[in-house]
C-alpha positions in Angstrom: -10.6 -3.3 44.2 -12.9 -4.0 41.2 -12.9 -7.1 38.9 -11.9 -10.6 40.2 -8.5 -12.8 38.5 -9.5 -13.7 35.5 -7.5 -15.8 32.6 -7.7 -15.8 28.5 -6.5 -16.7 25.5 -4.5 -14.6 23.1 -6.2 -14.2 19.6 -4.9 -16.7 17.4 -3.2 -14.2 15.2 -1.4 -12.9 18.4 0.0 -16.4 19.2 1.7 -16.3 15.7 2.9 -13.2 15.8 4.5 -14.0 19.2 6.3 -17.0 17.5 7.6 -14.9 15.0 8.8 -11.6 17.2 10.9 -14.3 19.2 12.5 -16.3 16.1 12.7 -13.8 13.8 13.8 -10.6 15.5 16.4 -12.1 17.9 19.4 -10.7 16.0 18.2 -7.4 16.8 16.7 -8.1 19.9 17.6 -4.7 21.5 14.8 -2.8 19.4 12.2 -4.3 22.3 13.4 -0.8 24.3 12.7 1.5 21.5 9.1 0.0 20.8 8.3 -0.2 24.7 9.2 4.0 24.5 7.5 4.5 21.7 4.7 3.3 23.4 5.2 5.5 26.1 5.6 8.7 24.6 2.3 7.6 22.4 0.1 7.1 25.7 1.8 10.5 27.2 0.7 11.9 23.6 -2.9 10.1 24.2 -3.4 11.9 27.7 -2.2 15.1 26.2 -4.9 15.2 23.5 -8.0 13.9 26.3 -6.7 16.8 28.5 -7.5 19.5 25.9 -11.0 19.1 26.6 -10.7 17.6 30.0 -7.8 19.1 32.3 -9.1 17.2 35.3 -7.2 14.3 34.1 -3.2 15.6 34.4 -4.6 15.7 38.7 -2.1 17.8 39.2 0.8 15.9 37.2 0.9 17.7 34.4 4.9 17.3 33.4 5.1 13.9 31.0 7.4 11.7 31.3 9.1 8.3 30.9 11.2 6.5 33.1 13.4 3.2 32.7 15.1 1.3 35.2 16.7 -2.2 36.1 16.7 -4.5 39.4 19.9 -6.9 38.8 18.7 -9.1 41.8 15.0 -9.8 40.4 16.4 -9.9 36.8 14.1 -6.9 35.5 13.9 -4.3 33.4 10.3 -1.3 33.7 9.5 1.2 31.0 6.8 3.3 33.0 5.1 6.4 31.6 2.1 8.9 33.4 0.5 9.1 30.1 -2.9 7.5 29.6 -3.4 4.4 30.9 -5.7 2.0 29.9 -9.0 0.3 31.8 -9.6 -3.1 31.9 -11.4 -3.3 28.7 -8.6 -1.5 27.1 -5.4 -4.1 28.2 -7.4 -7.0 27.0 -8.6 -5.7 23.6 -4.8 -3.5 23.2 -2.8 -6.7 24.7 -4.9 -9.6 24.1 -5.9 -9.3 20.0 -4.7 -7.4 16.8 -8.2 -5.7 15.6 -6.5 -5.2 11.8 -9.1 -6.8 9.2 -7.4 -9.1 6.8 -4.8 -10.4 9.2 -5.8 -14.1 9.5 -5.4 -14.3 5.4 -2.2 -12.5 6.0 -0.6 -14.8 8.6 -1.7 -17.7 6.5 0.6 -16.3 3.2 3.7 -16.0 5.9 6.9 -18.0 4.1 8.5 -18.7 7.5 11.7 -16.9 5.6 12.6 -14.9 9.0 14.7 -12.2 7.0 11.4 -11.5 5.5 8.6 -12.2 8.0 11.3 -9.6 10.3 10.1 -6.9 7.7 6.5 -7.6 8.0 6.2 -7.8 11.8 5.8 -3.8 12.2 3.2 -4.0 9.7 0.5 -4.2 12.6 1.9 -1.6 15.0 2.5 -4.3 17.7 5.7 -3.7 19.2 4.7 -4.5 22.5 4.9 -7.7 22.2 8.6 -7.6 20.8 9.1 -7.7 24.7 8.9 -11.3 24.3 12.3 -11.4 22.2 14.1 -11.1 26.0 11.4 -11.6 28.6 10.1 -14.4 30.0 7.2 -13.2 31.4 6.0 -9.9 31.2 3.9 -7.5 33.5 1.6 -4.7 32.8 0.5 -2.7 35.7 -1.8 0.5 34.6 -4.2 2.9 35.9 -6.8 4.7 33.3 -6.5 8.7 33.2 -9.6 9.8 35.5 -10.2 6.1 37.1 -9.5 5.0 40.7 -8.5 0.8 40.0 -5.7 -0.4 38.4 -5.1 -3.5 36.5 -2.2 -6.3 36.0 -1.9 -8.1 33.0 0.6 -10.8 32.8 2.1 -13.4 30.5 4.6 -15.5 29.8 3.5 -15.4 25.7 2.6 -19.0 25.8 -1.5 -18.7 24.5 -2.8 -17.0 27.2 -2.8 -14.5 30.0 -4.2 -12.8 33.0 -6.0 -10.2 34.3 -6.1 -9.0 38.1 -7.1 -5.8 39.9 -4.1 -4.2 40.9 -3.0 -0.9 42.8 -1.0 2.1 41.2 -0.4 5.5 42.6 -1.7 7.3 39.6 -1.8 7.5 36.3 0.1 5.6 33.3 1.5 2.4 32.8 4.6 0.0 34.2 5.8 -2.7 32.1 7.9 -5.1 33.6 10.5 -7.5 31.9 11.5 -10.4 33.8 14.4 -11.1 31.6 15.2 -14.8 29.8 18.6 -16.5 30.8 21.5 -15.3 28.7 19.8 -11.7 29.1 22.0 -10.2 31.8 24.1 -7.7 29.6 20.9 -5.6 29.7 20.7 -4.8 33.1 22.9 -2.0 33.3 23.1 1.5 33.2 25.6 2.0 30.3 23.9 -0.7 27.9 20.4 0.5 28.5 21.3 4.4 28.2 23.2 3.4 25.3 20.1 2.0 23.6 18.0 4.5 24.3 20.6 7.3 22.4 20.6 5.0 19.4 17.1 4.1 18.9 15.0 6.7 21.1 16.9 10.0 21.2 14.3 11.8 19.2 11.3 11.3 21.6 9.9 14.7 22.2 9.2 13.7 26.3 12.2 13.3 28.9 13.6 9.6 29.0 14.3 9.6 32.9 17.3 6.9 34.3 18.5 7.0 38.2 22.1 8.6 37.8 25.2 6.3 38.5 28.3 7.1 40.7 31.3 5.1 41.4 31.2 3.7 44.6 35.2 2.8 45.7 34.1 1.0 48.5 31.6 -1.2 46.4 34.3 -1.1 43.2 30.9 -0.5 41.2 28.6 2.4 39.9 25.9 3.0 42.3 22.6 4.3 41.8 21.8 7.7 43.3 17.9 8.6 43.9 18.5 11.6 41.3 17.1 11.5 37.9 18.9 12.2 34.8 17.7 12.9 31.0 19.1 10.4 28.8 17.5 11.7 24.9 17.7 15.0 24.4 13.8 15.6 24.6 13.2 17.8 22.0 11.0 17.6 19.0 13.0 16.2 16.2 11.3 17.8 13.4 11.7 21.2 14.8 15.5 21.2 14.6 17.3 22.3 12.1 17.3 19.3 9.5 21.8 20.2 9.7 21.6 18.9 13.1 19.6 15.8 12.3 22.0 12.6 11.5 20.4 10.2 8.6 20.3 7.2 11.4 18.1 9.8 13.5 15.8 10.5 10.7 15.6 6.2 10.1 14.8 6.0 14.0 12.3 8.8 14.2 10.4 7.1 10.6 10.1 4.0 13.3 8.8 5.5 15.9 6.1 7.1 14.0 5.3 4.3 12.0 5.8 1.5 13.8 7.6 0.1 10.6 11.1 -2.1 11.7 12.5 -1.1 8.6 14.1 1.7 7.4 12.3 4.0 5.1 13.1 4.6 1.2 13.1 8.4 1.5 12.2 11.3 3.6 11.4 15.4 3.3 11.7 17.3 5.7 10.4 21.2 5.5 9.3 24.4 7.7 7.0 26.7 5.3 6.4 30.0 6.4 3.9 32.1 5.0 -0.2 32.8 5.4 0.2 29.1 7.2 3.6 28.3 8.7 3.9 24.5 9.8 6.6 22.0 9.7 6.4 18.6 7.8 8.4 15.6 8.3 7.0 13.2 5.7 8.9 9.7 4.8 7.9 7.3 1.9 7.8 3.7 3.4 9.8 1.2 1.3 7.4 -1.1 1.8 4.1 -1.5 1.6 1.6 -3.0 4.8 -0.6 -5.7 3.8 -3.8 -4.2 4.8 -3.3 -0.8 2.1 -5.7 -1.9 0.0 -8.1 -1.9 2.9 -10.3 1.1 2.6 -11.4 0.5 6.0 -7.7 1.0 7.7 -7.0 4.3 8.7 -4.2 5.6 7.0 -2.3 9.5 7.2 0.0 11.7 9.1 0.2 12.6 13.2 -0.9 16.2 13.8 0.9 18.4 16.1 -0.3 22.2 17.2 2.5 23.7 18.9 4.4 20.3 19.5 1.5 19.4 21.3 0.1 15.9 20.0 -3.7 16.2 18.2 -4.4 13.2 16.4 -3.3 10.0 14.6 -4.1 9.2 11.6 -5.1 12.8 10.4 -6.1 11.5 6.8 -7.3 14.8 5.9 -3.9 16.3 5.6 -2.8 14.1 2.8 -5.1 12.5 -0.4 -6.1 8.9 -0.4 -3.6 8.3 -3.5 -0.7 9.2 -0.8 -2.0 7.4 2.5 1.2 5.3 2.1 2.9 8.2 3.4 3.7 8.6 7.2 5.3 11.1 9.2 4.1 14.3 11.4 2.9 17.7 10.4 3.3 20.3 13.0 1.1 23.4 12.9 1.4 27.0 14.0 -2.2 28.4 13.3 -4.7 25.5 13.9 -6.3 25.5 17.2 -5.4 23.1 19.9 -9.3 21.9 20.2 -8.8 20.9 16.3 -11.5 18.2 15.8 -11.5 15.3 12.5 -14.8 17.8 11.6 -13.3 21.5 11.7 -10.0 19.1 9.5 -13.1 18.9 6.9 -14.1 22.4 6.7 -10.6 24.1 7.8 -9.0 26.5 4.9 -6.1 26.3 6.5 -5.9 22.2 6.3 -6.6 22.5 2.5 -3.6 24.6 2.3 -1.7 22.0 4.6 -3.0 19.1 2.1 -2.2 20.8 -0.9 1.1 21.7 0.1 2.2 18.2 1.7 1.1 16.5 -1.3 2.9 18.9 -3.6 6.0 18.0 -1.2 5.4 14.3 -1.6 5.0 14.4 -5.1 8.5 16.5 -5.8 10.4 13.8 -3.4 8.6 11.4 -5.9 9.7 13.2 -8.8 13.6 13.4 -7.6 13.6 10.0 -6.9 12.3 9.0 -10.7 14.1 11.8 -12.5 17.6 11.1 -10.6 20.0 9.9 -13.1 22.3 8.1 -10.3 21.4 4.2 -10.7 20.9 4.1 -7.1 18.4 6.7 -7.1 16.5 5.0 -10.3 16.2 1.5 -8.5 15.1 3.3 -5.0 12.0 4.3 -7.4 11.3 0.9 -8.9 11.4 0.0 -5.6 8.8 2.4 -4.9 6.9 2.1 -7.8 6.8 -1.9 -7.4 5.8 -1.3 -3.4 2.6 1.1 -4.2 2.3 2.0 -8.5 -1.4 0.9 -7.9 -1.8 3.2 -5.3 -0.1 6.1 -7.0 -2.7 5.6 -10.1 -5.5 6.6 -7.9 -4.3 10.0 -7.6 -5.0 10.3 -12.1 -8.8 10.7 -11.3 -8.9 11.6 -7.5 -6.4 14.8 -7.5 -7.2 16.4 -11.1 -5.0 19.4 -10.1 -1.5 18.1 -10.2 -3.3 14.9 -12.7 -0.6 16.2 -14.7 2.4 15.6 -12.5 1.2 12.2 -11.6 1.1 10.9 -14.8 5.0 11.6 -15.7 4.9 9.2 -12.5 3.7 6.7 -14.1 5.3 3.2 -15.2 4.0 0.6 -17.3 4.6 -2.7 -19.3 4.6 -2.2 -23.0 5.1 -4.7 -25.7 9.0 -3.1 -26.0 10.0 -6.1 -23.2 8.7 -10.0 -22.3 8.7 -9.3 -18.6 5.9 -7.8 -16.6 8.1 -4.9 -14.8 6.3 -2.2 -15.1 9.5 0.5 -16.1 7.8 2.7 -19.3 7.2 6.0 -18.4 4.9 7.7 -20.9 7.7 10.1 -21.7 9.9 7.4 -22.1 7.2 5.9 -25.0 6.7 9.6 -26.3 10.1 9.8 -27.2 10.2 6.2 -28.9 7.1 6.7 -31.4 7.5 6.1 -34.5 7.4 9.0 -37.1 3.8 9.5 -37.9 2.5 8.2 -35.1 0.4 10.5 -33.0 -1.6 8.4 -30.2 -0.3 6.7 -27.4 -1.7 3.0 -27.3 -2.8 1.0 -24.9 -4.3 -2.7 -24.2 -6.2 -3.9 -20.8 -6.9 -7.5 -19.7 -6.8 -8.8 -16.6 -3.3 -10.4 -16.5 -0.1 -9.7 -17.9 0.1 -12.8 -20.3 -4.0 -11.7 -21.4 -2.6 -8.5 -22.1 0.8 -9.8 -24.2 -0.6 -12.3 -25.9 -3.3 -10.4 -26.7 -4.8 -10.9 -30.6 -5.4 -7.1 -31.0 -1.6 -6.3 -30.7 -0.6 -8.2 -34.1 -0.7 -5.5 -36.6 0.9 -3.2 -34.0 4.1 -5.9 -33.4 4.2 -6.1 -37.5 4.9 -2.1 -37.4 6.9 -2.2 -34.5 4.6 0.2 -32.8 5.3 -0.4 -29.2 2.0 -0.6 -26.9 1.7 -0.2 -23.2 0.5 -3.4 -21.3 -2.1 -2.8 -18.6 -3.5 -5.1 -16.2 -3.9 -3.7 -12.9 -7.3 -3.7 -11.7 -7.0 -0.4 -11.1 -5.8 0.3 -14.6 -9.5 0.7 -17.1 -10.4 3.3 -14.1 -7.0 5.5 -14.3 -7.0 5.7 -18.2 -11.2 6.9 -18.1 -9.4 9.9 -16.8 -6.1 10.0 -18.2 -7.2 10.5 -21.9 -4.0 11.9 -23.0 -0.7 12.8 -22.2 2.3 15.3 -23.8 -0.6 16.5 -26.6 -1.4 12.5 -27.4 -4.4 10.9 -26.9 -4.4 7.3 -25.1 -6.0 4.6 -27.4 -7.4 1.4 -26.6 -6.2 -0.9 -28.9 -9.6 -3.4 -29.1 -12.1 0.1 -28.6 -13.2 1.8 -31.7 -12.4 1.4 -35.4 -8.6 1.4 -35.3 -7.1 4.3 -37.5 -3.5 4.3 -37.7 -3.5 7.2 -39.7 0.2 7.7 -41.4 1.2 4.8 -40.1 -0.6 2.9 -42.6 0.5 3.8 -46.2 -2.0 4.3 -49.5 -1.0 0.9 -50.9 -2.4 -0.4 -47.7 -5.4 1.7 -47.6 -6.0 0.7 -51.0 -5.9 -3.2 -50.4 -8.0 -3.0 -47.5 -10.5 -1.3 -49.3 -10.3 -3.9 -51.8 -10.5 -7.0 -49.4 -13.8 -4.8 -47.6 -15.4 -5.0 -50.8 -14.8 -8.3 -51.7 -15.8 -10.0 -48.6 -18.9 -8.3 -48.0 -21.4 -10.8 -48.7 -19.5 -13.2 -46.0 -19.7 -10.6 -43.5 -23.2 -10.0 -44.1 -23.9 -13.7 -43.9 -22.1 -13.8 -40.4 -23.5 -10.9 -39.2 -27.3 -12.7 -40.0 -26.1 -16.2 -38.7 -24.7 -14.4 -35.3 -27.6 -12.4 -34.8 -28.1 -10.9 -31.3 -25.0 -11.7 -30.3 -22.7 -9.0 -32.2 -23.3 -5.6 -32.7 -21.6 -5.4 -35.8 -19.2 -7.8 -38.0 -16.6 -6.2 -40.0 -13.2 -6.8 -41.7 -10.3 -6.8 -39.1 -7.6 -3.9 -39.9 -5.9 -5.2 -36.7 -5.1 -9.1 -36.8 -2.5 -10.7 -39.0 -2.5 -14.2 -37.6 -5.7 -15.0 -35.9 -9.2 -15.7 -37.7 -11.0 -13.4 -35.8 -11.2 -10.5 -32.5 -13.7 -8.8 -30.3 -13.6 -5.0 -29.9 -15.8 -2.6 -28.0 -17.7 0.6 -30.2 -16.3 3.5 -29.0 -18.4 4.6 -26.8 -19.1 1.8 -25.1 -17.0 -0.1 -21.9 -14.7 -2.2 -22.6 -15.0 -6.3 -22.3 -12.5 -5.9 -19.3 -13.8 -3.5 -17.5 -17.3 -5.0 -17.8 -16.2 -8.2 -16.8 -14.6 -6.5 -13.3 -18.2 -5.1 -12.4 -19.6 -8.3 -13.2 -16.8 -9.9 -10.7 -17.7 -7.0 -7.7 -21.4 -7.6 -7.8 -22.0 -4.4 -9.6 -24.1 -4.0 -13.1 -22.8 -3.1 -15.9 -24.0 -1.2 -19.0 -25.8 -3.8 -21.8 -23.9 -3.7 -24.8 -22.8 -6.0 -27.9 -19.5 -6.7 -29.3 -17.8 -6.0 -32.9 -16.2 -9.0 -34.6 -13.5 -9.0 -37.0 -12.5 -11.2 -39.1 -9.5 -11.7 -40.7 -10.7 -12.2 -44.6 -6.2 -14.2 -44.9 -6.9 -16.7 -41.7 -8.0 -20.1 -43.6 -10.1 -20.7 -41.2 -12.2 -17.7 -42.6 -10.9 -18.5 -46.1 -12.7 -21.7 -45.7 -16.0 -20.4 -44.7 -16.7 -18.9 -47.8 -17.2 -22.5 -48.5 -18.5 -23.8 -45.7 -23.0 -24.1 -46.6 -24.0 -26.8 -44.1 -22.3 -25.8 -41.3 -22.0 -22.1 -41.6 -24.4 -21.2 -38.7 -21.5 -23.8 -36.3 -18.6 -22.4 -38.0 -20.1 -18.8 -37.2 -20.3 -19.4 -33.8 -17.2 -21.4 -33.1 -15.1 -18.4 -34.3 -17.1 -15.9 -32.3 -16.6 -18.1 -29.0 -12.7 -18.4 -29.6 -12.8 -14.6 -29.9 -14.8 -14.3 -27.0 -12.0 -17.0 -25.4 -9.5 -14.9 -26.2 -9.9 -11.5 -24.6 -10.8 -13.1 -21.2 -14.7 -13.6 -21.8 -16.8 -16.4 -20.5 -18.6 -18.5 -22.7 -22.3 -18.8 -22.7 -22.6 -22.6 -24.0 -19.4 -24.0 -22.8 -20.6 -27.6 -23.6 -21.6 -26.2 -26.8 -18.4 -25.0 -27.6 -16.7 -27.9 -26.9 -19.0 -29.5 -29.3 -18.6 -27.8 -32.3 -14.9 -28.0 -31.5 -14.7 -31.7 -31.5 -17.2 -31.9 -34.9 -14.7 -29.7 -36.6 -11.7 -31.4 -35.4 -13.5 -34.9 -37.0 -14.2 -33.6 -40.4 -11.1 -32.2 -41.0 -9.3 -35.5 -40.1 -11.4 -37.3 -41.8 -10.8 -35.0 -44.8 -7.2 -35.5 -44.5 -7.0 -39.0 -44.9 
């Protein structure tokens, strides 16, 4: 019979998640049935894929299905299925643990607001144990595909369970409820069928319940030992979308995704042609915890002929769009289609580059709607996964273009850190003259607002977009211009505001260069090594003094974020400006004794300001507290 009884611990992160499925989810505690199927159908889609290259394993049962059913007098409801199965190994590492990296640090940020943690639940693809919301004790009788033993696993979702060999006639996998008190309503033909229709109509594989007659003897519906199909067992993407109700769509987004809510939007298309496929895609509205994990597999389910291939299928869709989840169904690719031929097919290129062009114009109907509803379903999107979408500038250089009108951003046009400024948007808002689009990057919002290189630009009232996503010095090393303009960095280069600045204030510039020369000659030899270059500022209006990068060099942020990920960056020296009106610089014309402290103390505030790290902290602090003396003492 195999392995003796044996009894274990659920992973701590599954003893959490129990806690929540059973407090948080109770007010829809009927969705337990549709994630129970939806594990069914996946197993019977499992088998289906292992039987390509091994028929051995339908043993003669080659029609897949599931079947639900209730026993009033033991108080239980079974979902069984003769898909896959699973061996030993496979119910304690499927049932007993959540292998998802990152979800320890993710349980740990959980509010305990249950509207909220309800949301998050189906982040992990778990819905097994949504069982729990009505069960008691649950148990799991299932026999591997191929293998002669069975096991039982059982649980009552209290920290632990157990494992026994059991004894199944073949294949697949019973799950029994032994329902909590107060659960009774569920065991009954109507309410059960009825759930099924609601949440489950769409599965592709027969939903199987014992038919019912009235018995007038009895006064009661009676099961017969016949059969009957409660969904209607078709494909849901291959009907005709006019058939499809939106609460359909919702459902079928669920099943696929595992997500409990409902998703933001969806596209639905047959193309016909060289390749003729039918996608089902759906934008998420929102996003899992574990996207930013490169590790996690992300992408589509891959049908040939309605016949399951593969999760996961990442090669149909770019990395930019793995937030996207639904099912492509093929007409040409073989059934025998392995993750390698994906790699090399033609015919998956043009599936790619055809789903993301798909994605990309639900995307663009969303932004461009000019119905309020359909603006705030895009913030909501763009809040949910912007970072993501700014990936695709460098990664997808062929539709580069149609990404960028994407887009959002901050810009110095608001106080808040929504990101709501598309680059059209700023296009149409420049002033007259102006012919670059400009840009600042730090490494939060407020570095990036209060940021010293933006005061000549809030003088002119030229409005400047805000960046400070990590991802952000990456996306504009690609996206170099936009609508004809080039994107500046405003603390990169010598700044040239070409008719933006008029000839009275060329000509006073000039004249300020010329007359502070020797001071920023004598700065430039006190600073040494540290600076590149010194120079009169044509940027600041209020503080002494900035760092900017030369042109071609990286900038301070960017540097700083290789520095941060262990990686080496590039060895270059700053620029300083000065700002020949500060006093502060006024007064070191003056200044002989203490030039060389001076000097330094306005390069380190600089430095200070963009973000940097100080080499001499203590010195700093130093030189600080000596300057702060001698000027009180000069006061009195």
């Amino acid at each position: 019979m195999g392995a003796q009884h044996e009894t274990l611990a659920f992973q701590a992160e599954v003893k959490q998640l129990l806690n929540l499925m059973i407090h948080s989810l109770y007010s829809n505690k009927e969705i337990f049935l549709r994630e129970l199927i939806s594990n069914a159908s996946d197993a019977c889609d499992k088998l289906r894929f292992e039987a390509l290259d091994n028929a051995a394993l339908y043993g003669g049962d080659s029609e897949l299905k599931i079947h639900v059913a209730f026993d009033k007098g033991a108080r239980t409801i079974t979902i069984s299925d003769n898909g896959i199965g699973m061996s030993r190994e496979e119910v304690i590492a499927n049932l007993g643990t959540i292998a998802k990296s990152g979800t320890r640090e993710f349980f740990s940020q959980l509010s305990g607001d249950k509207a909220r943690d309800a949301n998050l639940i189906g982040q992990f693809g778990v819905g097994f144990y949504s069982g729990f919301i009505v069960a008691r004790k649950i148990t799991v009788v299932t026999r591997r595909a191929g293998a002669e033993d069975a096991v039982r696993w059982e649980s009552a979702g209290e920290g632990e369970f157990s494992i026994d060999a059991a004894e199944r006639a073949g294949r697949g996998t019973d799950v029994i409820l032994e329902l909590r008190e107060g659960e009774d309503d569920l065991l009954s033909t109507w309410r059960l069928k009825s759930i099924i229709t609601k949440y489950s109509d769409h599965i592709s594989l027969p939903i199987l319940m014992k038919k019912e007659e009235w018995d007038k003897d009895k006064n009661e519906y009676v099961s017969k030992d016949e059969d009957e199909r409660v969904n209607q067992a078709t494909a849901l993407w291959t009907r005709a979308k006019a058939d499809i109700t939106p609460e359909q769509y919702d459902e079928f987004y669920k099943h696929v995704s595992h997500d409990f809510a409902a998703p933001l939007a969806h596209t639905h298309n047959r193309v016909e042609g060289r390749q003729e496929y039918i996608q089902l895609l759906y934008l998420p509205a929102k996003a899992p915890f574990d996207l930013y994990d490169r590790e996690r597999k992300h992408g589509i389910k891959l049908y040939v002929r309605r016949v399951f291939i593969m999760d996961d299928a990442e090669q149909l869709m770019p990395q930019y769009l793995r937030f996207v989840k639904g099912v492509i169904d093929s007409a040409d690719l073989p059934l025998n289609v392995s993750r390698e031929i994906l790699q090399e097919s033609r015919d998956v290129k043009a599936i790619r580059e055809g789903s993301t062009k798909r994605v990309l114009s639900l995307l663009e109907e969303l932004a461009g709607n000019e119905d309020q509803a359909q603006k705030d379903r895009y913030t909501g999107f763009w809040k949910e996964f912007g970072r993501v979408l700014k990936e695709g500038v460098g990664e997808d250089f062929g539709n580069k273009e149609r990404i960028a009108k994407l887009l959002r951003f901050a810009s110095t046009l608001a106080d808040t850190d929504e990101e709501s400024v598309a680059l059209a948007d700023y296009v149409a808002r420049m002033k007259e003259g102006q012919d670059k689009i400009y840009y600042v990057t730090a490494e939060t919002f407020l570095a990036a607002k209060n940021s010293p290189h933006l005061e000549v630009f809030r003088k002119k009232g030229i409005e400047v977009l805000l960046l400070s996503d990590r991802v952000d010095e990456w996306m504009v090393s690609h996206l170099t211009e936009f609508d004809g303009k080039q994107l500046v960095s405003v603390a990169k280069g010598d700044l040239d505001l070409g008719k933006l600045e008029d000839e009275a204030e060329k000509k006073e510039r000039e004249a300020v260069e010329g007359e502070s020369k020797e001071l920023v000659e004598k700065i430039t030899k006190s600073l040494g090594e540290k600076v590149k270059e010194v120079r009169i500022t044509h940027r600041l209006t209020d503080s002494p003094a900035c760092l900017v990068a030369d042109e071609n060099d990286m900038s301070a942020n960017l540097a700083r974020m290789l520095k941060a990920a262990g990686q080496k960056a590039p060895a270059s020296k700053p620029i300083l400006e000065i700002n020949p009106k500060h006093q502060l610089i006024t007064r070191l014309k003056y200044e002989e004794a203490r030039f060389d402290d001076w000097s330094s103390l306005i390069f380190d505030q600089a430095l200070l300001a963009e973000g940097g790290q100080l080499e001499d902290p203590a010195g700093f602090v130093k030189r600080m507290n000596e300057m702060l003396l001698a000027m009180t003492l000069a006061g009195k």
